[in-house]
C-alpha positions in Angstrom: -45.2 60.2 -29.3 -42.4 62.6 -30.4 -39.7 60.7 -31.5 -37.0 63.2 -31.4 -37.6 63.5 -27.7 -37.3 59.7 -27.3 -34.0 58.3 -25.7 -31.9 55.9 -26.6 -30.0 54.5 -23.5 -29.0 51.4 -25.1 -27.8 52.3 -28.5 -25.6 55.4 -26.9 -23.4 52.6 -25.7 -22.8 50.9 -29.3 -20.6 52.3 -31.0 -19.5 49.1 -33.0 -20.8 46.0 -33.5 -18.2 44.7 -31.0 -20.5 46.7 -28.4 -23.6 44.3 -29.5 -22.3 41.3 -28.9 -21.7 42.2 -25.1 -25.3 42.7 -24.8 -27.7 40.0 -23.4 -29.9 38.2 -26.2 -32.6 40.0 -23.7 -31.4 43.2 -24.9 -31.5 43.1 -28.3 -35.2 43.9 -29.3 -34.9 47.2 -26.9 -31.5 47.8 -29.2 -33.4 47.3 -32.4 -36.9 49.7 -31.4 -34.2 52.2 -30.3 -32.1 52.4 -33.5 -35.4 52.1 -35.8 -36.3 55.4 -34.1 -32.7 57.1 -34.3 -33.2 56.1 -37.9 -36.3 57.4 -38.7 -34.9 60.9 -37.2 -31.8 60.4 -39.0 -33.5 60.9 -42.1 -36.1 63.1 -41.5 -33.7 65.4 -41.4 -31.8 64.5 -44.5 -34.1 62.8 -46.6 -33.6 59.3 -48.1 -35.1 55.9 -48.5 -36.3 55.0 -45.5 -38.7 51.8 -45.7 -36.7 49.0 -46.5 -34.1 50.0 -43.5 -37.1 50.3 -41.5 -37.8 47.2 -42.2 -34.1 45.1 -41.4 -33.7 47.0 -38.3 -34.1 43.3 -36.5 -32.1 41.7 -39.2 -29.6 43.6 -38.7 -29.0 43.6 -35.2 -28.9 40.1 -35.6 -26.3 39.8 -38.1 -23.8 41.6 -36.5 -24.4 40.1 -32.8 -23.7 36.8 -34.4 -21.2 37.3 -37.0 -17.5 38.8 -36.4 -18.1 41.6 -38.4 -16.0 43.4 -39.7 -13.9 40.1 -40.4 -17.1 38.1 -41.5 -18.0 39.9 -44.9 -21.7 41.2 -44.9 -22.7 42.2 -48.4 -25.8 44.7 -48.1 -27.7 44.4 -52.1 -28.7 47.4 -53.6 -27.8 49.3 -50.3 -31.5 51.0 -49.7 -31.1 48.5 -46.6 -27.9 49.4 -45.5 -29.4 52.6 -42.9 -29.2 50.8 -39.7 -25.9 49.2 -40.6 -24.3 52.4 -41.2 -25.7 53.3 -37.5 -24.1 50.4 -35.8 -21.1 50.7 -37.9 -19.6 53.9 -36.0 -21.2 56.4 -38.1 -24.4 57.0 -35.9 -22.6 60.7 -35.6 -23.0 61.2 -39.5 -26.3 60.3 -40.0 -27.3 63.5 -40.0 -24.9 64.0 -43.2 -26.5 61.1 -45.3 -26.3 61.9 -49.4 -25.3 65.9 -48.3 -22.5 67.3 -50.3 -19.3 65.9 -47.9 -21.3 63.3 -45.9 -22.0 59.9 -45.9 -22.9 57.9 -48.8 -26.9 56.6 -49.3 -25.5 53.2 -50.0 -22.5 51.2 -48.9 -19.1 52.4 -50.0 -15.7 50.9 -49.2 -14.2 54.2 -48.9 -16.6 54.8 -46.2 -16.0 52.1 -44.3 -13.8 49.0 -43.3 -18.2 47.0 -42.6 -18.9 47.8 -46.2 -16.7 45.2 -47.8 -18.3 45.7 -51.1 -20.1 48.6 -52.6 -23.2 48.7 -54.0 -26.1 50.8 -55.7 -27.6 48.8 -58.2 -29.5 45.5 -57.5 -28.6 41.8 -58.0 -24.7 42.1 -57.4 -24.6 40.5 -53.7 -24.1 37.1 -54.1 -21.7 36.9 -57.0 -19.3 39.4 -55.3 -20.0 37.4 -52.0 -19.1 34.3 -53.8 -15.9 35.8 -55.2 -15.1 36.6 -51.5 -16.0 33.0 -50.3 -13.8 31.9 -52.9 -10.4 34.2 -51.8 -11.0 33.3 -48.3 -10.6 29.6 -49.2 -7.4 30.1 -51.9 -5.7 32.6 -49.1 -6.5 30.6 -46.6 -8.2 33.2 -44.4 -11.4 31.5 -42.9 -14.1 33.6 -42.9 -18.0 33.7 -43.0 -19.2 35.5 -45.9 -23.1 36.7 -46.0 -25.3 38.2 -48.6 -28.1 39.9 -48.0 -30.8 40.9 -51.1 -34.2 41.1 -51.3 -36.9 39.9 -53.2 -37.4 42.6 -55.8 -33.2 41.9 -56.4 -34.1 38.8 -56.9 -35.9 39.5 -60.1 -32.7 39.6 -62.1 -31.0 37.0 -63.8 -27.8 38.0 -62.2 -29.1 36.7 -58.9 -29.6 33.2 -60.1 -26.1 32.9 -62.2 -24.8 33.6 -58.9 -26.6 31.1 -57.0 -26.2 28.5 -60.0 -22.4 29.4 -59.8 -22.6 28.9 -56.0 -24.2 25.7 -56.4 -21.8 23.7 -58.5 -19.0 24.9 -56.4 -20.3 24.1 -53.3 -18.7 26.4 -51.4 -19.9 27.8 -47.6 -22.0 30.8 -48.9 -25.2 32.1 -46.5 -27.7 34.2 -48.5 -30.1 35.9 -46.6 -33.7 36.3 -48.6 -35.3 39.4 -47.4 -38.6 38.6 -48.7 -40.7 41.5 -48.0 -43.1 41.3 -50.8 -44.6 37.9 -48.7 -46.9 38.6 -46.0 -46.1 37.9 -42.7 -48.9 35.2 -41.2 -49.5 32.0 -40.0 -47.0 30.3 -41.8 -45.0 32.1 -40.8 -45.0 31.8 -37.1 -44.3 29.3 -34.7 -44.3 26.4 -36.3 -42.3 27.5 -39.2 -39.9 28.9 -36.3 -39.8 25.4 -34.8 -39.1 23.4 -38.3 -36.2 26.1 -39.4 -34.8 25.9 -35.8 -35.2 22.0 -36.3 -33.8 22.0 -40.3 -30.4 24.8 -39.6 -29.2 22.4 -36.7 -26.1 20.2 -36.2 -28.5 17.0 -35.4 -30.8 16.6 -38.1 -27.6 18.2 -40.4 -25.8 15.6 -39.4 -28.4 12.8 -39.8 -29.1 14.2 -43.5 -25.6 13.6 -44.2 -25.1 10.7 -42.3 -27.8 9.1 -44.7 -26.9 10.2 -47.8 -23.6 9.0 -47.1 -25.1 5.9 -46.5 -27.4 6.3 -49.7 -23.8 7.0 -51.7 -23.2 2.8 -51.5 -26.6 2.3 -53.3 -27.0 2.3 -57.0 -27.2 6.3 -58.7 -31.2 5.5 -58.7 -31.4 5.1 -55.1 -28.8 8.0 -54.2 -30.6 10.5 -56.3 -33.6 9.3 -54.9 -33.2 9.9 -51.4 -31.9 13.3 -52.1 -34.9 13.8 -54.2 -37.4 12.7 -51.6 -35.2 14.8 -48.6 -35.4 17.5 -50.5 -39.1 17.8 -51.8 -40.3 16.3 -48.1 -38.2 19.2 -46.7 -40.3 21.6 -49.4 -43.7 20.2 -48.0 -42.8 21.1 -44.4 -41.8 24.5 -44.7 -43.6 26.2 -47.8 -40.9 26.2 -50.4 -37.1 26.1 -51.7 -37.7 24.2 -53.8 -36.0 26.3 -56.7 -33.4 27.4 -54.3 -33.1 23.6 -53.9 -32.3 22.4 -57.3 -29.9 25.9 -57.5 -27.4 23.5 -55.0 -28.8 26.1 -51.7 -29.8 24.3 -48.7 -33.0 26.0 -48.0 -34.5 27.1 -44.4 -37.5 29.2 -44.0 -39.7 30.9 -44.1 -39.2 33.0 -40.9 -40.0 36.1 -39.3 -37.6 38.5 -39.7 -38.9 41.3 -37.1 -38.9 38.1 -34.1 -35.4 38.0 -32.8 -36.3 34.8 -31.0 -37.3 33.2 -33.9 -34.2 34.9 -36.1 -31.1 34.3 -33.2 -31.1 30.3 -33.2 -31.6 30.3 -36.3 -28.5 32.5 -38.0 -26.6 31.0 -35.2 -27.3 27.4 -36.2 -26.3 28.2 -40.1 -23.2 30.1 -38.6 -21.6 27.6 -36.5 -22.6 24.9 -39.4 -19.5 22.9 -40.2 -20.8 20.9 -43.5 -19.8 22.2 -46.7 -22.6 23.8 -49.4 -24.1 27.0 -49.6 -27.3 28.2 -47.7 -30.2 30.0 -48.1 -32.0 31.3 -45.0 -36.0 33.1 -46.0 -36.6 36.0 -44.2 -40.0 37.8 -44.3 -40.1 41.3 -43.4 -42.6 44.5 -43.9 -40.7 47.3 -45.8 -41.8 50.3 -43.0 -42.2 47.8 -40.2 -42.6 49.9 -36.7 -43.4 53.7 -38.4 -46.9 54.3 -38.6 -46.6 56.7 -42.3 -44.7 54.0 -43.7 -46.5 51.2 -43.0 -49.7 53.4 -44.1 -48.1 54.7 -47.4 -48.6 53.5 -50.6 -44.3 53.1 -51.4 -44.0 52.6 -47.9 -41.8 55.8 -47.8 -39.3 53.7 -49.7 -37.4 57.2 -51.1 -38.7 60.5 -48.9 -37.6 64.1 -48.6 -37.2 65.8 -45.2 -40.2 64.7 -42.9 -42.0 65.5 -40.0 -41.7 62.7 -37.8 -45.0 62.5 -36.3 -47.2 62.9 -39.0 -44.6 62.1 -42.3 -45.7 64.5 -43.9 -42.9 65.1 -46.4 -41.8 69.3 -46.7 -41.1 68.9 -50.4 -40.0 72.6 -52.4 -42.6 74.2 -54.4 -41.8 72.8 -58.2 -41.7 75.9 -60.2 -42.5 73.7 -63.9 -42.8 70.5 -64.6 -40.4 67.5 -64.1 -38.7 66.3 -67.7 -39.6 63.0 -66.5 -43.5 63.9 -65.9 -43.4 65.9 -69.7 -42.1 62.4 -71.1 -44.9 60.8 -70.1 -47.4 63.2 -70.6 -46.2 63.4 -74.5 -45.8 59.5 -74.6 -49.5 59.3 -73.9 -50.5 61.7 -76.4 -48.5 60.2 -78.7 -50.0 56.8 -77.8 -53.8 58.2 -77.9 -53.2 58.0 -81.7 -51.3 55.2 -82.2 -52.5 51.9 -80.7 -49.3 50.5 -81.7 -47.4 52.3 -78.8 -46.6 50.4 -76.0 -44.2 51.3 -72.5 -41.9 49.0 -71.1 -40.0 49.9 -67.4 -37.8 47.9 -65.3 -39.7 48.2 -62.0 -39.4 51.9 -62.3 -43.3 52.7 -63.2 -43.1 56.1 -61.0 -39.9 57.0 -61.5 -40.0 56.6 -65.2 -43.7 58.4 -65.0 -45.0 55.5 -66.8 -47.8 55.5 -64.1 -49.9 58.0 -66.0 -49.1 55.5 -69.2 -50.3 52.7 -67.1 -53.4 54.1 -65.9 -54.4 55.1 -69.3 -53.4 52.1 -71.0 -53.0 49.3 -69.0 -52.9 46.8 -71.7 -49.8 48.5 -73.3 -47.8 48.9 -70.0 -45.4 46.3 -69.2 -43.4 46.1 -65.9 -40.3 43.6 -66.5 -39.2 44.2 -63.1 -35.5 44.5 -61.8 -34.0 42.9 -65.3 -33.3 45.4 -67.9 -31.4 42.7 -69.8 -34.4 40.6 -70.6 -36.9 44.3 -71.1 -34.3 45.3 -73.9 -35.0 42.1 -75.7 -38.2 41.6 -75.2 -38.7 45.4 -76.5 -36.9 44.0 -79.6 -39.1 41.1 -79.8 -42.3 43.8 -79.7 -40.5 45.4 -82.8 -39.7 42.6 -84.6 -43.8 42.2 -84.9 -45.0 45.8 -85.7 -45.4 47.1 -82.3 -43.6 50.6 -81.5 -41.9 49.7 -78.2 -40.7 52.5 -75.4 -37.9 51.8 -73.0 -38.4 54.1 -70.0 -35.1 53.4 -68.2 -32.4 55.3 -66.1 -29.3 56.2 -68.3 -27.2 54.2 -65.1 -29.3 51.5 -65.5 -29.7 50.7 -69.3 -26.0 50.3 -69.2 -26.7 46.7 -67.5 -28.2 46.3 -70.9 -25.6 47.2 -72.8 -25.0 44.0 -74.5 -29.0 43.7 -75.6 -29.3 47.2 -76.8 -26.3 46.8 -79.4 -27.0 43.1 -80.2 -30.4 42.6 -80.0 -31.6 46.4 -80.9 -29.2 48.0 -82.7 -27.4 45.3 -85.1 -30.7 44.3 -86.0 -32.1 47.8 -87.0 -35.0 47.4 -84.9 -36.7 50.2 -84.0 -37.0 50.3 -80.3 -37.4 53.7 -78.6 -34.9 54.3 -75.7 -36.2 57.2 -72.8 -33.4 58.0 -71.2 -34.1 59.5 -68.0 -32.0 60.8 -65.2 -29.4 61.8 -67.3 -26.8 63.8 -66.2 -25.7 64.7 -62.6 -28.3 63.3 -60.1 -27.0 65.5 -56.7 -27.8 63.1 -53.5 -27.9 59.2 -55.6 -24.0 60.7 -56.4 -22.0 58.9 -58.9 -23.7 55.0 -59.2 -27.2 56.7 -60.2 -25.3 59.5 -62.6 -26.5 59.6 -65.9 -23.2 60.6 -67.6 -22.3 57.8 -70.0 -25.1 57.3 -72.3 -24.0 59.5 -75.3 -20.7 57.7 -75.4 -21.8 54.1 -75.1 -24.7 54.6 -77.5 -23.2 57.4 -79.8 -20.5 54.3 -81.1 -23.3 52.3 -82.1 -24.5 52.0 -85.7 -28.3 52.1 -86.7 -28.7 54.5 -83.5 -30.6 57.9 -83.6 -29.9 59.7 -80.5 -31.3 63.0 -79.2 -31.0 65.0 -76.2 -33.3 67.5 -75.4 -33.0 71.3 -74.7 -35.6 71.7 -72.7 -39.3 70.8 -72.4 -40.5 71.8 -75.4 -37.7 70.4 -77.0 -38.5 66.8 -75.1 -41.8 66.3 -76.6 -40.9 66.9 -80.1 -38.2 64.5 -79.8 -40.7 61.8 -78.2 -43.2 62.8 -81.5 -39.9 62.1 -83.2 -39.2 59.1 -81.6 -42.6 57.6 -82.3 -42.0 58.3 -86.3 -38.9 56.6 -86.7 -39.9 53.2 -87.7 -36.7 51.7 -88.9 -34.1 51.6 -86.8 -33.8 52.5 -82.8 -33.9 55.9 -81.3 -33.0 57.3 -78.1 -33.8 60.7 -76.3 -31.7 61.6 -73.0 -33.2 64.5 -70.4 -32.4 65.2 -66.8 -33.4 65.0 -63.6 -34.8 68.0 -62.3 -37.7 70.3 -63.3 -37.9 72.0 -67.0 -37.6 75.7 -67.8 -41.4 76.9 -67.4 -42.1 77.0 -71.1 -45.8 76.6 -72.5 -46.6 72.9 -73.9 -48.6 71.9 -76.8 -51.1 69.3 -76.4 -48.8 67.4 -78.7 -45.3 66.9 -80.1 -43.9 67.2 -83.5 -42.1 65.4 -85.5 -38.3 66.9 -86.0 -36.0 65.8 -89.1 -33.8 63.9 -88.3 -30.4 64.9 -87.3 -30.9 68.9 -88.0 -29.9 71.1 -85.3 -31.5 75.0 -84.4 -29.8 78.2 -84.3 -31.2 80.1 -81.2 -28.9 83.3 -81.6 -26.3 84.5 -84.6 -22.8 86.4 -84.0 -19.9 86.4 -85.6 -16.4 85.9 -83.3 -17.6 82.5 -80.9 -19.7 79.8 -81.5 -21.5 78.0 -78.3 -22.8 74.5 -79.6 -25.9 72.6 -77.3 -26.5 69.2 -76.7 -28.6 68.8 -74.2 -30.4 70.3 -70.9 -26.9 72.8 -70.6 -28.8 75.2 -72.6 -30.4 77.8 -70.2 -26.7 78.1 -68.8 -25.7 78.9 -72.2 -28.2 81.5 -73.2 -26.8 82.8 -70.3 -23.1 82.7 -70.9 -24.1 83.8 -74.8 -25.8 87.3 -72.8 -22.5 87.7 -70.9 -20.5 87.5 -73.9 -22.4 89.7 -76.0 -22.6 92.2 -73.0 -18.4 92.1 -73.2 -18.4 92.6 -76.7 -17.8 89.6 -77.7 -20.7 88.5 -80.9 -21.5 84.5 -80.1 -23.7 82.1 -82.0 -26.0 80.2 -79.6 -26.5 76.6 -81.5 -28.8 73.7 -80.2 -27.2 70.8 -81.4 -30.4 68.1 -80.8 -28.8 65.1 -82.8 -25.2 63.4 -81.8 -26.5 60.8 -84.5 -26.9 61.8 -86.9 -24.5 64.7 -86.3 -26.1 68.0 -88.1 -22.7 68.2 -90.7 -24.0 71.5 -92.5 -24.7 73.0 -89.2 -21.0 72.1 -87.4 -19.2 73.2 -90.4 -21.0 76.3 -90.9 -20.3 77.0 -87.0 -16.5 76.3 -87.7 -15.8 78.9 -91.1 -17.2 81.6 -89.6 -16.2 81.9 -85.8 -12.8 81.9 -84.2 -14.0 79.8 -81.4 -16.2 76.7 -81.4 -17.5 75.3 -77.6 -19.4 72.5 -77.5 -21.6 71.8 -74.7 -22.6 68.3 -72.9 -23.5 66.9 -69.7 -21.8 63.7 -70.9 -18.6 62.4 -70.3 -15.6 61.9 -72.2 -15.9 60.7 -75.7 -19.6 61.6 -76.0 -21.0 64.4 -78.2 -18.1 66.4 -78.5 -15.9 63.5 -79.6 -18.1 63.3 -82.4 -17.9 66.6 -83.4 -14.3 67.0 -83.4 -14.1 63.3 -85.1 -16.5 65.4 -87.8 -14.2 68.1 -88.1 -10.9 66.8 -88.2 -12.3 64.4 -91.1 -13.5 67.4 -92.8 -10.2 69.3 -92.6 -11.8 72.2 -90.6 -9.0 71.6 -87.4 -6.3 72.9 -90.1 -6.5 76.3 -90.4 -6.5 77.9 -86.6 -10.1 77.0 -85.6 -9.9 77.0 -81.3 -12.4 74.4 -80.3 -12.8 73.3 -77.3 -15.2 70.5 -75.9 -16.7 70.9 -72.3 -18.0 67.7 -70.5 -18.1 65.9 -67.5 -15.3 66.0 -65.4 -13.5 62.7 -66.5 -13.9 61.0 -62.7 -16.7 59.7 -60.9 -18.6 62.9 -58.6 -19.5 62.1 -55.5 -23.2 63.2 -54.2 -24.0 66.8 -53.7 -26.8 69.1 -54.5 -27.2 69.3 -58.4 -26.0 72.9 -58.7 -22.9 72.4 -57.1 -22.3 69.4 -58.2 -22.9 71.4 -62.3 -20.7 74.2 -60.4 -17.7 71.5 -59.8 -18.1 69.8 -62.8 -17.4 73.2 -64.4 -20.7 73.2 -66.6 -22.3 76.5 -65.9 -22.7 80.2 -67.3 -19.5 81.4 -65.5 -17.8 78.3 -66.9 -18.0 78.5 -70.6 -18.0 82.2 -70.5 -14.3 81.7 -69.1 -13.5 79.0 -71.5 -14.3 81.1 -74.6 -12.4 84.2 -72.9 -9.6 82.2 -72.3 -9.3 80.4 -75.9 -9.2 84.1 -77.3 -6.7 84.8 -75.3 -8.0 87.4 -73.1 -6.8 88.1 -69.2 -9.2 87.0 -66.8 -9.8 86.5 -63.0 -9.2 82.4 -62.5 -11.8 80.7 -61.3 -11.6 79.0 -58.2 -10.8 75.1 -58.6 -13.7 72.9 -58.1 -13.7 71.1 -55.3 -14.6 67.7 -56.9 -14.8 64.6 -53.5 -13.5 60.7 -55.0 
């Protein structure tokens, strides 16, 4: 069947959720097979992630024909989910826009919309900020419903379960929705479970429970605990678990199936119109993919594609002209590890995106997956160190800063030598500002005991892994991009660099362009323009922002009029340093123009990565301009960026 041609009769009338809920209960599974297939040609067109929406289509139809959104707060975690929502939210007609430069946002964003009443990007933040919500509606005395909805693999980080331990003791009305789509949908989960969640969410036996432990209240504290105890635990036996969700303070129902709207309607609407105090949990299981043949079939199940053919999904992905930094990582981490048993890889359920596959399935003794909890993988990379073990942190530059608190108390106070990979750093084009890696330098350049690199380009990467893997007394950290290298020819291995020296890459005598960082094809570049105008520039390659290269920086500020320096960092990164350097050293006192060029100090909205580099004011035609301009000389303006909030 060919999807595009496919109508949609019944979705063309819904425009809002308001629209759903004047549909007949009937109706609703034809709603939901037509917007999985507006979905899936949504984003064949745009790219995105595409299996777990695929996979709350049914959910989510749900949710909104029962609960008076956008009044009732629905809190979509991570957002990967949040597709369909979007679609029924009265932006079917931007779809085709998703995570393009100007168009809608691949997660939930309040900006965006008055149905995303919180925004979100990274995992585990649903039910506290739905809590939080719960808790205003109750002090303003504004009545609402509040729902979260997170899945399992969120549910793998401690923030999840302070959340729910918070929700507990307060005892507030709170529905979580588990979508559990690691669990396979089967037997248990049919009928009967159906029956006994229909049975265990309504007002009867809710009020019988209550009606007997009120009764249980005039007993002895033996007897009341007791009958909660036995409630509880007889509840557990009946329907296959909750136990933990139990003894959180959750009222648990479940499991059931989240693709059968017969089974989902009574269900939600029994835990809506609930009156009793106490939060709830309700245990969805769904198939990440569910109704698109390629996705159920792939591997991921197409959780993150690229424009697709719709048919076949088949993926039309460009031609990579070199290698990915993150693929050279882990091709020098495992040569690096081929002679040094002591090397061991740590992700936070990032394995492919980190390229610690190929570590994996070389050395799948040494490869630990900690899951969604970067906290507790920080730590228990310290704990490796503390017993000889030479540990490797593959993790996002956005993410390790949930870690923060680990890295500088765990790691860096304690000198421990714990290797940081810091991928995706930079500008990320269509994950826009919650994935942008543009805070690392700052937040780890503070930090004593820290070694931090930031590689050139390829070449450049693998020494500083080789580097990495030397340092044995104190933690290290190497930053690289998104994004394919430069094309240059690898070693087979890595070598060792001393620490914090920098390179000079070419010599002149008037301006002095100083690296750090993946910026420096766009300043050989600029240097080439500038010498072709006359103007004699020094290319430097910075490597280090800690150790900072002294002899280097000060030789760069005697002998030039100018001094750039170069980062795709923000505020207060390497070029603070720098200038921190210099003014200490007296070199800002006698007419030296420096000037540092970073990251626009905002957060950039998603857009291809060249533009987005373009706005941010970070390529050739940039820094020539700023090095023109601090000598004074006349000049065309550039046009302003346009940079979207």
């Amino acid at each position: 069947m060919n999807i595009r041609n496919t109508k949609t009769p019944l979705l063309d009338t819904v425009d809002r959720p308001e629209d759903i809920r004047k549909l007949k209960p009937s109706e609703l599974q034809q709603l939901a097979d037509e917007l999985r297939t507006d979905m899936i040609d949504a984003v064949s067109q745009t790219g995105g992630h595409l299996g777990a929406g695929l996979g709350v289509v049914e959910l989510t139809v749900a949710l909104h024909y029962l609960f008076d959104t956008p009044r009732d707060r629905l809190i979509w975690d991570v957002g990967h989910q949040a597709y369909p929502h979007k679609i029924l939210t009265g932006r079917r007609g931007l779809m085709r826009t998703l995570r393009q430069g100007g168009g809608l946002s691949g997660f939930t964003k309040r900006s965006e919309s008055e149905y995303d009443p919180f925004g979100a990007a990274h995992t585990s933040t649903s039910i506290s900020a739905a809590l939080g919500m719960q808790v205003a509606s109750t002090l303003n005395n504004d009545p609402k419903r509040v729902v979260a909805v997170i899945g399992d693999g969120s549910m793998s980080a401690g923030m999840a379960y302070e959340a729910m331990n918070n929700a507990g003791a307060m005892k507030g009305r709170l529905i979580v929705i588990l979508n559990d789509n690691d669990m396979s949908i089967a037997p248990p989960v049919g009928a009967m479970s159906a029956y006994l969640s229909r049975l265990l969410s309504s007002r009867p036996y809710r009020s019988m429970r209550h009606l007997a432990f009120d009764i249980a209240e005039k007993f002895p504290d033996t007897v009341s605990k007791g009958v909660h105890k036995v409630e509880s635990y007889a509840r557990g036996l009946v329907t296959g678990g909750g136990t933990l969700f139990e003894e959180l303070g959750f009222y648990y129902i479940g499991p059931i199936d989240g693709h059968n709207l017969e089974h989902l309607l009574p269900v939600l609407q029994n835990v809506r119109d609930a009156e009793d105090d106490g939060p709830v949990l309700v245990h969805v299981v769904t198939k990440k993919g569910h109704g698109y043949a390629p996705a159920e079939a792939a591997p991921d199940k197409l959780h993150a594609v690229a424009k697709f053919d719709v048919v076949t999904g088949a993926q039309s992905k460009p031609k990579a002209n070199a290698s990915s930094y993150t693929s050279v990582f882990a091709d020098a981490l495992v040569a690096e590890a081929a002679v040094d048993e002591k090397i061991v890889a740590i992700t936070a359920a990032m394995p492919s995106g980190t390229g610690l596959d190929k570590f994996q399935e070389r050395f799948p003794d040494r490869f630990f997956d900690v899951g969604i909890a970067e906290q507790h993988g920080v730590t228990f990379a310290a704990g490796m160190a503390c017993e000889g073990l030479k540990p490797f942190a593959a993790i996002y530059s956005t993410f390790l800063q949930r870690a923060y608190d680990q890295v500088m108390h765990d790691v860096a106070l304690q000198s421990l030598p714990v290797r940081f990979a810091i991928d995706r750093a930079g500008l990320v084009g269509a994950d826009g500002a919650t994935h942008a890696g543009a805070f690392d330098v700052a937040y780890l350049g503070c930090l004593p005991n820290m070694v931090l690199m930031a590689a050139g380009d390829e070449l450049e990467l693998m020494h500083m892994v080789a580097t990495c893997a030397a340092i044995d007394d104190c933690p290290s950290a190497v930053r690289y991009p998104r994004g394919e290298g430069v094309g240059l020819k690898r070693p087979a291995k890595g070598e060792v660099l001393p620490i914090g020296k920098g390179r000079i890459l070419a010599e002149g005598t008037k301006i002095a362009i100083l690296n750090f960082g993946t910026r420096l094809a766009e300043c050989r570049k600029a240097v080439a323009e500038l010498n072709a105008k006359g103007l004699s520039t020094t290319l430097a390659d910075a490597r280090f922002a800690k150790p900072l290269d002294a002899e280097l920086i000060e030789q760069l500020a005697r002998h030039h009029e100018v001094l750039i320096t170069i980062e795709e960092g923000s505020v207060g990164g390497f070029g603070a340093l720098v200038l921190h350097h210099l003014a200490d050293a007296g070199l800002l006192d006698h007419g030296l123009k420096i000037r540092t060029m970073t990251l626009p100090d905002l957060f950039q909205d998603h857009e291809s990565p060249v533009k987005q580099y373009d706005e941010a004011g970070l390529n050739a035609t940039h820094i020539v301009f700023k090095a023109m301009q601090s000598l004074g000389i006349a000049q065309p303006a550039l046009a302003e960026p346009r940079i979207r909030l």
